[in-house]
GUMI-335995 format. One record per residue (C-alpha): residue number from 1; residue in one letter; x, y, z. Coordinates in steps of 0.2 Angstrom, whole numbers. Example, Ala and Ser with C-alpha at 12.3 -4.5 7.8 and 13.67 -1.06 7.14 Angstrom:
// residues 2
pos: 1&code: a&u: 62&v: -22&w: 39;
pos: 2&code: s&u: 68&v: -5&w: 36;
END
This chain:
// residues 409
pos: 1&code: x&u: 525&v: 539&w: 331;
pos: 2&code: x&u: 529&v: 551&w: 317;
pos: 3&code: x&u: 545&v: 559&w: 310;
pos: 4&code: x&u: 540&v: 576&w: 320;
pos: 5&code: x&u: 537&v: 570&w: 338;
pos: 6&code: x&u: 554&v: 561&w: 334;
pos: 7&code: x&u: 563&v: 574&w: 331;
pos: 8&code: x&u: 557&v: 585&w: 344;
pos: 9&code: x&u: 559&v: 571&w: 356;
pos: 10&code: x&u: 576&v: 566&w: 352;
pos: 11&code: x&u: 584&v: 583&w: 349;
pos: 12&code: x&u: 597&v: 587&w: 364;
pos: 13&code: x&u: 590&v: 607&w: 372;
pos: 14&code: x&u: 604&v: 615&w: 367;
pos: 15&code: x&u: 603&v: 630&w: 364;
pos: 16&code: x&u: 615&v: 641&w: 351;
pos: 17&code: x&u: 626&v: 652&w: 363;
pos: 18&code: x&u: 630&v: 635&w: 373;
pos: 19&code: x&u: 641&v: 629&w: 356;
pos: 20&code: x&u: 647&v: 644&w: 356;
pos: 21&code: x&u: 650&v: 644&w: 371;
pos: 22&code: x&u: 657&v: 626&w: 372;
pos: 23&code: x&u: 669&v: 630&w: 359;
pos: 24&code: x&u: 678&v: 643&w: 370;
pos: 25&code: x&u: 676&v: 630&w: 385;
pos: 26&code: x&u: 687&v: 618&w: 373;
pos: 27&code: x&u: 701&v: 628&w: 369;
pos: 28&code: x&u: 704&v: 633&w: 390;
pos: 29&code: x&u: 701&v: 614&w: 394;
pos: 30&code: x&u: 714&v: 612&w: 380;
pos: 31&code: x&u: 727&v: 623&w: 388;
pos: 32&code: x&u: 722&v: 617&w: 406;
pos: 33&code: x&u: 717&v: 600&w: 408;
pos: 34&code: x&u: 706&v: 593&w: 423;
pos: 35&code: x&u: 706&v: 576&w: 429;
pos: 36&code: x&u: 694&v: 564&w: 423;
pos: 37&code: x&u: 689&v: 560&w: 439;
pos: 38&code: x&u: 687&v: 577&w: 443;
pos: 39&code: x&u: 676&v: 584&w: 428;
pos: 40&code: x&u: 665&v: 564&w: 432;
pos: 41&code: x&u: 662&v: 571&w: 451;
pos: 42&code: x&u: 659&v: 589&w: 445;
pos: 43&code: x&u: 645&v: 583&w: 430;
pos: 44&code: x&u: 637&v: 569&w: 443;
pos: 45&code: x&u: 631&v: 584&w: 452;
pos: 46&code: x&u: 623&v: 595&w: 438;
pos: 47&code: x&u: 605&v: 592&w: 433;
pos: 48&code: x&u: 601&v: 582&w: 418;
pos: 49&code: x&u: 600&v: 596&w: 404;
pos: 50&code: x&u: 616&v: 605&w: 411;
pos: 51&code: x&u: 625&v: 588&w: 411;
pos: 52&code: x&u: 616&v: 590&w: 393;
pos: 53&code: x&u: 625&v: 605&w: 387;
pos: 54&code: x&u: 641&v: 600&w: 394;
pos: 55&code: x&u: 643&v: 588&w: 377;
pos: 56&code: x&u: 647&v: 601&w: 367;
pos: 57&code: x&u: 662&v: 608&w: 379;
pos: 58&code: x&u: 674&v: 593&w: 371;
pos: 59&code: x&u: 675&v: 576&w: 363;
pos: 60&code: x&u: 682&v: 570&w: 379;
pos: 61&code: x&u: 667&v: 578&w: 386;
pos: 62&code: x&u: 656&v: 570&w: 375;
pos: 63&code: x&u: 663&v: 552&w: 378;
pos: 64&code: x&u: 663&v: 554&w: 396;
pos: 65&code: x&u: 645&v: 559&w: 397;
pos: 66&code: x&u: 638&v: 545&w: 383;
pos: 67&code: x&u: 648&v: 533&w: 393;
pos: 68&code: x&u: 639&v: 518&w: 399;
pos: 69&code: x&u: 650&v: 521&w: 417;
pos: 70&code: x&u: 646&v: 536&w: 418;
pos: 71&code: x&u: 625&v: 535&w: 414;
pos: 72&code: x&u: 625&v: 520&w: 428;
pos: 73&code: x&u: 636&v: 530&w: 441;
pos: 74&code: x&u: 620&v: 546&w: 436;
pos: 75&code: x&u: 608&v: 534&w: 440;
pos: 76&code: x&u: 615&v: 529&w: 455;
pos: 77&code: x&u: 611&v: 547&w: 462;
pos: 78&code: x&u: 595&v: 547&w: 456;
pos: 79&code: x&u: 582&v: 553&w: 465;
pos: 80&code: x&u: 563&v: 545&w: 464;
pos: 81&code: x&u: 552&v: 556&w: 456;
pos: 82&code: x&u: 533&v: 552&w: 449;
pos: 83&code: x&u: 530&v: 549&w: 432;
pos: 84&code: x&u: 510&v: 555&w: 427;
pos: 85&code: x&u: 503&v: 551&w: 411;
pos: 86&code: x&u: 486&v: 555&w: 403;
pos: 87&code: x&u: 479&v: 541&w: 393;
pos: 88&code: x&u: 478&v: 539&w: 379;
pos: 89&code: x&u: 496&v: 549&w: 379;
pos: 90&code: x&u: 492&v: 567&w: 380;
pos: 91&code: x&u: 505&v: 573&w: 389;
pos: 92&code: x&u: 520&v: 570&w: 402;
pos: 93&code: x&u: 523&v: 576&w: 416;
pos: 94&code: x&u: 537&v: 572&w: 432;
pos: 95&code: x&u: 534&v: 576&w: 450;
pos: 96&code: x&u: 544&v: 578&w: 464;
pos: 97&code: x&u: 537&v: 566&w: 475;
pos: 98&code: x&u: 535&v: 579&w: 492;
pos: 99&code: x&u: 520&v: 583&w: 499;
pos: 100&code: x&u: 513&v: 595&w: 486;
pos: 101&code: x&u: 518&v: 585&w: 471;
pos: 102&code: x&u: 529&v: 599&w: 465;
pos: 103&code: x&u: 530&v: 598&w: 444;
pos: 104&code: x&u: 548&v: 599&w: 436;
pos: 105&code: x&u: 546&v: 593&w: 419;
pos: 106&code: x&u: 531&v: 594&w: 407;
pos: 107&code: x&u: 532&v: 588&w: 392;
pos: 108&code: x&u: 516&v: 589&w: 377;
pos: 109&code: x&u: 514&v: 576&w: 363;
pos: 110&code: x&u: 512&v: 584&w: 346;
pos: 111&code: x&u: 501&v: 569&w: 342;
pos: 112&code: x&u: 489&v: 566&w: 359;
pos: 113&code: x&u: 479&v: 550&w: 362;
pos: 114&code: x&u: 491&v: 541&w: 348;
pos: 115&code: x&u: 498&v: 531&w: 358;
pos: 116&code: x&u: 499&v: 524&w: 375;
pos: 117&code: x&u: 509&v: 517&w: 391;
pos: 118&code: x&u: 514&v: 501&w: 392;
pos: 119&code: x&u: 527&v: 503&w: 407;
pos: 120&code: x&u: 542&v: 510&w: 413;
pos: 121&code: x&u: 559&v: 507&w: 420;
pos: 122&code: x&u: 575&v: 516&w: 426;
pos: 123&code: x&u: 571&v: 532&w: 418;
pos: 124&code: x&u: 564&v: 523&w: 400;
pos: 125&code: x&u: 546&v: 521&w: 394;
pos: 126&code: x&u: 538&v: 508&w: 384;
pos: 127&code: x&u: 527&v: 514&w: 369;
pos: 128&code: x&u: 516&v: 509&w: 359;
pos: 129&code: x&u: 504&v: 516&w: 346;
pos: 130&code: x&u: 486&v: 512&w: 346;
pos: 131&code: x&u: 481&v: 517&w: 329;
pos: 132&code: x&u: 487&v: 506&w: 316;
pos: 133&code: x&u: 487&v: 521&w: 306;
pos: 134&code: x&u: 500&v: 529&w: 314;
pos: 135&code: x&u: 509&v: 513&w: 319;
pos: 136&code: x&u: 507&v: 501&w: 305;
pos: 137&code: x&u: 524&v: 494&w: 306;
pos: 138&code: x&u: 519&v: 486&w: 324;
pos: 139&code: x&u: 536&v: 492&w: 331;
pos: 140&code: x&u: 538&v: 495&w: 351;
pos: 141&code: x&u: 544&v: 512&w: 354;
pos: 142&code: x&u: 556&v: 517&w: 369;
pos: 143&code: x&u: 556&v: 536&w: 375;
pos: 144&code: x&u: 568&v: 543&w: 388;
pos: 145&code: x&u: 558&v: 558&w: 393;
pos: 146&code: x&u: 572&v: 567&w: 404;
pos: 147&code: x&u: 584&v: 569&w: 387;
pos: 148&code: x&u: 569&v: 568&w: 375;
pos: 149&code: x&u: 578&v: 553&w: 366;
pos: 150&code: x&u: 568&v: 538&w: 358;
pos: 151&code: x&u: 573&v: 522&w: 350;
pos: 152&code: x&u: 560&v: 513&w: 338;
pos: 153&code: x&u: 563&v: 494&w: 340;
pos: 154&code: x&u: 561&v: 484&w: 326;
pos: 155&code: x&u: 546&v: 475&w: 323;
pos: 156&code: x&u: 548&v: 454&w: 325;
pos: 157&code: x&u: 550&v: 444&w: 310;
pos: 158&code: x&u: 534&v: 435&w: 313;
pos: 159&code: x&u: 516&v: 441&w: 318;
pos: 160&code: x&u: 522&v: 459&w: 319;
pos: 161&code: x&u: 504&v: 466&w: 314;
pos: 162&code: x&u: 494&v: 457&w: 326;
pos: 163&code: x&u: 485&v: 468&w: 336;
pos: 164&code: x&u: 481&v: 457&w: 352;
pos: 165&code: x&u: 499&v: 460&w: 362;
pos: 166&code: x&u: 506&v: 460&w: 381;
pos: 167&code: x&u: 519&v: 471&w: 380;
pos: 168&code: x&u: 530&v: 477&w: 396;
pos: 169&code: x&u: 549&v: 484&w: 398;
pos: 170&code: x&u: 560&v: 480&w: 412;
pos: 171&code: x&u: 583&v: 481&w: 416;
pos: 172&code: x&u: 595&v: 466&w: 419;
pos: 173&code: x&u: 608&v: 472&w: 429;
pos: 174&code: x&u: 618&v: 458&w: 429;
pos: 175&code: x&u: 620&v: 462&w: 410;
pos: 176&code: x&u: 616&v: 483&w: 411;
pos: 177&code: x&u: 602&v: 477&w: 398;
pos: 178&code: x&u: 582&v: 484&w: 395;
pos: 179&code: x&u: 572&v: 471&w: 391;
pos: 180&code: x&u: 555&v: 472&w: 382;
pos: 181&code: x&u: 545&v: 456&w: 381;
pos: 182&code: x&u: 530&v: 453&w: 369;
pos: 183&code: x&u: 516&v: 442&w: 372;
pos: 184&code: x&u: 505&v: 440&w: 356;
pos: 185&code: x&u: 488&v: 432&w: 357;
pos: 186&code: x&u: 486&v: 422&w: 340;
pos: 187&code: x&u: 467&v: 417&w: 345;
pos: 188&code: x&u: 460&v: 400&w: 351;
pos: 189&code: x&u: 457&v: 390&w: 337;
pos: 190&code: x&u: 475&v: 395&w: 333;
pos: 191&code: x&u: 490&v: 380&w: 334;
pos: 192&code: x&u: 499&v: 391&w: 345;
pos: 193&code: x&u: 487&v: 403&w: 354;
pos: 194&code: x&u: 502&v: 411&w: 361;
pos: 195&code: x&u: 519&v: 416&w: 355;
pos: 196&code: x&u: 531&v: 423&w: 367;
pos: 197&code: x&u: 545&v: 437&w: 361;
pos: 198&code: x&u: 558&v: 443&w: 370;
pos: 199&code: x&u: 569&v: 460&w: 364;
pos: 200&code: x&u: 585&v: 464&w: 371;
pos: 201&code: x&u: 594&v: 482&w: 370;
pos: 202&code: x&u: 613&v: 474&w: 371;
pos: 203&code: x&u: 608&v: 464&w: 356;
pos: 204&code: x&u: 595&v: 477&w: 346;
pos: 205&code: x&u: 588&v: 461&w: 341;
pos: 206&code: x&u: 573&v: 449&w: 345;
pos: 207&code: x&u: 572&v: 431&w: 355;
pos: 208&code: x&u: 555&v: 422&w: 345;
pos: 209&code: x&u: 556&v: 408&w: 353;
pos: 210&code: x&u: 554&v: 410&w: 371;
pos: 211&code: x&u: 549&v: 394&w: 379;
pos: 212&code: x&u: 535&v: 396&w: 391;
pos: 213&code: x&u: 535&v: 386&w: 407;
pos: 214&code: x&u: 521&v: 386&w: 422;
pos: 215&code: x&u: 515&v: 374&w: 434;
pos: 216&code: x&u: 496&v: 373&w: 431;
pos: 217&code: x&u: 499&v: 382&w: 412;
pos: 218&code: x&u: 509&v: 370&w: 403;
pos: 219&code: x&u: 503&v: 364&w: 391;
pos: 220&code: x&u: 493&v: 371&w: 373;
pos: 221&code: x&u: 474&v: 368&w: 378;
pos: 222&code: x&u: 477&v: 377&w: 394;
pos: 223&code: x&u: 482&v: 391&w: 385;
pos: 224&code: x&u: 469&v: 393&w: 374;
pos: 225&code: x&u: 455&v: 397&w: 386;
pos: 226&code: x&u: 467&v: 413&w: 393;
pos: 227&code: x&u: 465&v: 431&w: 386;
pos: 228&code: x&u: 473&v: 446&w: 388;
pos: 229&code: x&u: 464&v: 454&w: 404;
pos: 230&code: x&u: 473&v: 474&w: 407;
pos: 231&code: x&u: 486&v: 481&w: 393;
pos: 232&code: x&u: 492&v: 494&w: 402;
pos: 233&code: x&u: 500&v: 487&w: 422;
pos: 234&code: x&u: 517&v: 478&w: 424;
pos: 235&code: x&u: 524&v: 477&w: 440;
pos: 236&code: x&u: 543&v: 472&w: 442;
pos: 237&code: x&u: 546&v: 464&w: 458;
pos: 238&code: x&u: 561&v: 450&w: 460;
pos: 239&code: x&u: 568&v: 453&w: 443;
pos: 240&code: x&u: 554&v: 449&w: 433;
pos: 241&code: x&u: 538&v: 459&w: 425;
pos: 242&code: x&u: 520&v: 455&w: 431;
pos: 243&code: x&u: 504&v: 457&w: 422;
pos: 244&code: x&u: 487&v: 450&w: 424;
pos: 245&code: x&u: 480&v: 436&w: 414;
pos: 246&code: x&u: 461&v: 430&w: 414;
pos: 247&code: x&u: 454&v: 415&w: 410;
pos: 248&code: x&u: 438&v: 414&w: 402;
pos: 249&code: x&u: 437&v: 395&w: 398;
pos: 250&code: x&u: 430&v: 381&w: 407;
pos: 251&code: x&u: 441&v: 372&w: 421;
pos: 252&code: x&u: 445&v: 353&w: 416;
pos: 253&code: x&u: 440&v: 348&w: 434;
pos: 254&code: x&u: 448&v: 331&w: 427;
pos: 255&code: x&u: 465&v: 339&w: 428;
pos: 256&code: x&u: 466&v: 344&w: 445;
pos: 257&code: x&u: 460&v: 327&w: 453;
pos: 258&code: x&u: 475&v: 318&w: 459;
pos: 259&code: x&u: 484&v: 333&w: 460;
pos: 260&code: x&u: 493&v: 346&w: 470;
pos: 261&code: x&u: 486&v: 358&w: 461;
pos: 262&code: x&u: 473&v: 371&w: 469;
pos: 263&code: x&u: 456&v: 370&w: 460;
pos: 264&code: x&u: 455&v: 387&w: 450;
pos: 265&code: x&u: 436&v: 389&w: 452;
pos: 266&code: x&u: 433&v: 407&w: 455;
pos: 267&code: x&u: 451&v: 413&w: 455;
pos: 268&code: x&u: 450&v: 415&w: 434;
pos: 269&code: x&u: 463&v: 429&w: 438;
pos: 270&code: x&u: 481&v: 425&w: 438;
pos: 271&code: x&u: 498&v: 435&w: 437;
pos: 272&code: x&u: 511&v: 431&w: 422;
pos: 273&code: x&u: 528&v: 434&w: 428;
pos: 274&code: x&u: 544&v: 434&w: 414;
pos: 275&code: x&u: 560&v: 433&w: 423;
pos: 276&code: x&u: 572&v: 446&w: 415;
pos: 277&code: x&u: 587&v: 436&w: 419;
pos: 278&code: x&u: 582&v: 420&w: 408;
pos: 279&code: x&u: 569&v: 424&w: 401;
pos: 280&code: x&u: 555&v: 412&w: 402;
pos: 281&code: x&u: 538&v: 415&w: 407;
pos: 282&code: x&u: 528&v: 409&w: 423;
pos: 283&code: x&u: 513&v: 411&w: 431;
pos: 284&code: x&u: 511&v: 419&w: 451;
pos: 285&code: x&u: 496&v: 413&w: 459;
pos: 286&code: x&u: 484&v: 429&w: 466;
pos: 287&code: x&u: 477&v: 428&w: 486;
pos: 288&code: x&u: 464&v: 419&w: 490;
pos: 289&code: x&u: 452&v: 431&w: 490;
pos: 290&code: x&u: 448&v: 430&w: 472;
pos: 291&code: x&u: 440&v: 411&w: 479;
pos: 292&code: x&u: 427&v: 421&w: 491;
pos: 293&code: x&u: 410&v: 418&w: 484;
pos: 294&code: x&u: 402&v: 429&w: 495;
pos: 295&code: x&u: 412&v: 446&w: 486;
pos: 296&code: x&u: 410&v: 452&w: 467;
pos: 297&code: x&u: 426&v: 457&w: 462;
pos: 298&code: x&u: 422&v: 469&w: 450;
pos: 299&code: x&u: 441&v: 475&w: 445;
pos: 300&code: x&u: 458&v: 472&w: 450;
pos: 301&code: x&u: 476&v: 477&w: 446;
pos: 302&code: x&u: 495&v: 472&w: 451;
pos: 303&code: x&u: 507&v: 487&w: 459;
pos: 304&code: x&u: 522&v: 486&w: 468;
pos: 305&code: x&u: 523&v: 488&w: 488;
pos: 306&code: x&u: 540&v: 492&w: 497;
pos: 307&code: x&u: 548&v: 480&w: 485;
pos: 308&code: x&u: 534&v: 466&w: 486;
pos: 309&code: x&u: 522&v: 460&w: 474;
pos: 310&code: x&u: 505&v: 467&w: 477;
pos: 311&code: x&u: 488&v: 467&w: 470;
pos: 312&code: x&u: 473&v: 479&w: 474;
pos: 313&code: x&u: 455&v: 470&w: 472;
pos: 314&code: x&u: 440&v: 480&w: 472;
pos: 315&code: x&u: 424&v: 471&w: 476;
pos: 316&code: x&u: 405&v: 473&w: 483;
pos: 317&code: x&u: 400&v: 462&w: 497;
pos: 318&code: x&u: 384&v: 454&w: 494;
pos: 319&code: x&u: 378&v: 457&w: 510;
pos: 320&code: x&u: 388&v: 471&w: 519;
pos: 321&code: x&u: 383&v: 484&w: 504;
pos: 322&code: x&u: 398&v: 493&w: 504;
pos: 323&code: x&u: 413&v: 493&w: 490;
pos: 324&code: x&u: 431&v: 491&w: 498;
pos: 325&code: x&u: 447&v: 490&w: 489;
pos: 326&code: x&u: 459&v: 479&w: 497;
pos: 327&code: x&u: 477&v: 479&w: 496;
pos: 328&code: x&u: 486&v: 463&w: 496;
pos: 329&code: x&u: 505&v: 460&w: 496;
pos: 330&code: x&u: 514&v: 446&w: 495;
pos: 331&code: x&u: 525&v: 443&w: 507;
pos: 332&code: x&u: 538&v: 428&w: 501;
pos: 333&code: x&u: 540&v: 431&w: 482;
pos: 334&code: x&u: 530&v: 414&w: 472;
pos: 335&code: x&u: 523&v: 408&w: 489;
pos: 336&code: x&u: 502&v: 409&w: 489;
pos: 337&code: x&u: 501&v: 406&w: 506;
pos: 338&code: x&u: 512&v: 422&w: 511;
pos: 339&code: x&u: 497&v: 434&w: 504;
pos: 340&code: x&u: 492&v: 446&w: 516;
pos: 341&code: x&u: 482&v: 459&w: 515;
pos: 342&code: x&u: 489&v: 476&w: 523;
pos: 343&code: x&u: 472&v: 490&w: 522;
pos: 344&code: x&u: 455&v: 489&w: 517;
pos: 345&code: x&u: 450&v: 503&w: 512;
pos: 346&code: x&u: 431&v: 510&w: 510;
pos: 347&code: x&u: 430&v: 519&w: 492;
pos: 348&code: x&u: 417&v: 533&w: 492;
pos: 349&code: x&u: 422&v: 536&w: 472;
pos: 350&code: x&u: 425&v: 524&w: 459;
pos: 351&code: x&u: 446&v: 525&w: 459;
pos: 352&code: x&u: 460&v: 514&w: 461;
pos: 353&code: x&u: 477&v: 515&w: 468;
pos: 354&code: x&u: 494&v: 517&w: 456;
pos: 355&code: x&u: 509&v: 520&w: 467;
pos: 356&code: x&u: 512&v: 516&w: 485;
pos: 357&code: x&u: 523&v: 528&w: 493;
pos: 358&code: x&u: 539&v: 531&w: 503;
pos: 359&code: x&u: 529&v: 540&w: 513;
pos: 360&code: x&u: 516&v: 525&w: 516;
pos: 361&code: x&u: 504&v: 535&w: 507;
pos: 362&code: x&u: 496&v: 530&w: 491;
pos: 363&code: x&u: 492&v: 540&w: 474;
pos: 364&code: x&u: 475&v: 535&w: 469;
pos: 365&code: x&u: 469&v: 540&w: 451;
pos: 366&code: x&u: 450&v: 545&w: 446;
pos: 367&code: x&u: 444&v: 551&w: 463;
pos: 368&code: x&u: 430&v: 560&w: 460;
pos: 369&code: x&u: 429&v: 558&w: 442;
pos: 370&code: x&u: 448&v: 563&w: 438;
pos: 371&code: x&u: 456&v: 568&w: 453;
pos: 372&code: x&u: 473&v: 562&w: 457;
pos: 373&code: x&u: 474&v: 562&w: 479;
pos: 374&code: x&u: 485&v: 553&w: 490;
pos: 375&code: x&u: 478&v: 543&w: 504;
pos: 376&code: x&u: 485&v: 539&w: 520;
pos: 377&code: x&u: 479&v: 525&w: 528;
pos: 378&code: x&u: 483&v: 524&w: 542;
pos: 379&code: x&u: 475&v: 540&w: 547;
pos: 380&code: x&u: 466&v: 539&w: 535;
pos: 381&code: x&u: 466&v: 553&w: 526;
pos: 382&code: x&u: 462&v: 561&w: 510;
pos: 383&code: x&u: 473&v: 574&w: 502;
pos: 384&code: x&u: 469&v: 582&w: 484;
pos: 385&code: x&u: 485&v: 583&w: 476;
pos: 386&code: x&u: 478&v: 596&w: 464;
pos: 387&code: x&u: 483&v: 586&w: 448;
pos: 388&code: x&u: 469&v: 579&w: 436;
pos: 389&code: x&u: 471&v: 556&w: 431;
pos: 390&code: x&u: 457&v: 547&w: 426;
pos: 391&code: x&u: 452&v: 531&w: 431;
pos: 392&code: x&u: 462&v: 521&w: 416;
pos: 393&code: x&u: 478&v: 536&w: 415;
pos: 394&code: x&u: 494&v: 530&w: 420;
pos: 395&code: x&u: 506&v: 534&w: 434;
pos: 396&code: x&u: 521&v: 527&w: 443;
pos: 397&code: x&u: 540&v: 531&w: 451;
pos: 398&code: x&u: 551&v: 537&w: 438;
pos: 399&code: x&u: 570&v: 540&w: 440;
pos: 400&code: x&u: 577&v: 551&w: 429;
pos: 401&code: x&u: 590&v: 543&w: 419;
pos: 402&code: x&u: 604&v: 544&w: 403;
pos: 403&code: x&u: 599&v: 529&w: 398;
pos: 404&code: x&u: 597&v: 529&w: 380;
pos: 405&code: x&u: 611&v: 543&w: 376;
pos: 406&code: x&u: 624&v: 531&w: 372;
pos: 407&code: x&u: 612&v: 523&w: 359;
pos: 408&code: x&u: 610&v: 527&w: 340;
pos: 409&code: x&u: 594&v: 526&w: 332;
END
């Protein structure tokens, strides 16, 4: 990521008269002291960089802030905001998520299209570099955009430099844990075409042996005919992280006879789920849409619906003509037949949705080339929200969060 952008990013805004400032703030806190309680409530209700500033009042301060009771209590009272990033990372930006899309924090990368977005969780994004160059190490980089702090992770023991990875970061409550887990693709001819890595936070170290487990993917030779279909969209729904896998070998119609199983035929597509709480690795079966003969789906990708599991699939009808995007959700968490699907809608540009809503409308990115609008569908209606995202740029709820602050580099 380089030493500079490090440094910017991980340098409290603080600026000189604050100290100054703080110092006198000490002495009179010194004299009269509040309640704990008191100064906690007070804080909770401050912005981010005034809560920020407040570190340099007093050590007591400064422990109360970098707390870990105190960053969960912050996030608490949270409010949902929308993250939008330009890809390859350009630039940051968050939105308040009202009906104009109001921006209150930008944020420019002093080395754009370096790297990119592989998620985000509870106020934490996941990055990566895309340039060995820049990112030789093979490390997994987490940034807290809303106090401009990031943590490098370090890099696995073993096959740290291969370039072929899965990568998504997701938060165990149970545990107040972020969790980022690797999935490396060693190649076909390879004794292990996959190797599965987990890295916890609480630890600062990595799981290289995470034992994978599906129904109809357990064994080696199935793996080997699955590649890594989209880099860059995790959806965490039920405690685990989602992305989309592809298989591009033949089926072993052998295996499936006598079995429970449902013939994969034309659903290729399946989602890869790893459960945050255990860790192990699973596979989610996708509607059965993706068995239609008669439609070509020609793209598809995984986003969350009021807490549910959903998938967007684009596809032409043969006969009809038109291109629709469908959005199907899943209903009952790992149950195939609960997939139904909530709108159809008719696309008149080549886009696709990234985030549903709390008003029921969706943000949909690369209308018209590189427009970001929101659709209501039930109307429906189109509304520019006057903000530019390609196509392939990245966007998603963001809470802004200290998570990160009570964590050293």
């Amino acid at each position: 990521m380089g030493r500079k952008m490090a440094e910017e990013v991980t340098k409290d805004p603080i600026a000189d008269e604050v100290v100054i400032y703080g110092k006198m703030a000490e002495e009179e806190v010194t004299k009269y002291p509040i309640p704990e309680d008191v100064v906690m409530s007070i804080l909770l209700k401050l912005p981010i960089k005034s809560i920020l500033r407040f570190r340099c009042v007093s050590k007591s301060c400064n422990s109360l802030i970098t707390s870990p009771y105190f960053i969960k209590k912050h996030f608490a009272k949270a409010k949902q905001l929308i993250l939008r990033v330009g890809k390859p990372v350009a630039s940051v930006s968050l939105h308040l998520d009202n009906d104009s899309l109001d921006r209150c924090l930008q944020l420019d990368f002093c080395q754009p299209n370096a790297f990119k977005v592989n998620g985000s969780c509870n106020g934490v994004v996941c990055l990566s570099g895309i340039h060995p160059k820049l990112d030789a190490s093979g490390s997994v980089i987490l940034w807290n955009p809303s106090i401009r702090k990031t943590l490098h992770l370090p890099p696995p023991r073993s096959y740290a430099r291969i370039a072929t990875t899965l990568l998504g970061i997701g938060y165990e409550p149970r545990t107040d844990d972020y969790k980022v887990a690797r999935v490396v693709r060693l190649g076909s001819s390879a004794e292990r075409p996959f190797v599965f890595q987990s890295y916890s936070l609480n630890s600062r170290s990595w799981n290289e042996n995470v034992d994978f487990f599906s129904r109809s993917l357990e064994n080696e030779e199935a793996l080997r005919d699955i590649t890594l279909y989209r880099h860059d969209n995790q959806a965490i729904v039920n405690g685990a992280i989602h992305w989309l896998l592809y298989r591009k070998g033949k089926i072993n119609i052998e295996r499936y006879i006598n079995s429970s199983l449902p013939l994969p035929g034309h659903n290729k597509v399946f989602a890869l789920s790893f459960n945050l709480s255990n860790e192990s690795f699973g596979e989610i079966m996708l509607p059965e849409c993706f068995d239609d003969r008669r439609k070509v789906v020609t793209d598809r990708s995984l986003s969350v619906f009021q807490d549910s599991l959903s998938v967007n699939v684009f596809n032409c009808g043969l006969y009809s003509g038109k291109c629709l995007c469908e959005i199907w959700v899943m209903n009952q968490y790992d149950v195939r037949e609960s997939w139904a699907i909530k709108y159809q809608i008719e696309m008149l540009h080549i886009a696709r949705p990234v985030v549903h809503r709390s008003n029921g409308e969706m943000l949909i990115a690369g209308y018209s080339w590189s427009r970001l609008v929101s659709f209501d569908p039930q109307k429906p209606r189109i509304r520019d929200t006057g903000l530019e995202l390609s196509i392939d740029g990245y966007a998603d709820y963001f809470v802004e969060s200290l998570a990160l602050l009570d964590k050293s580099n």
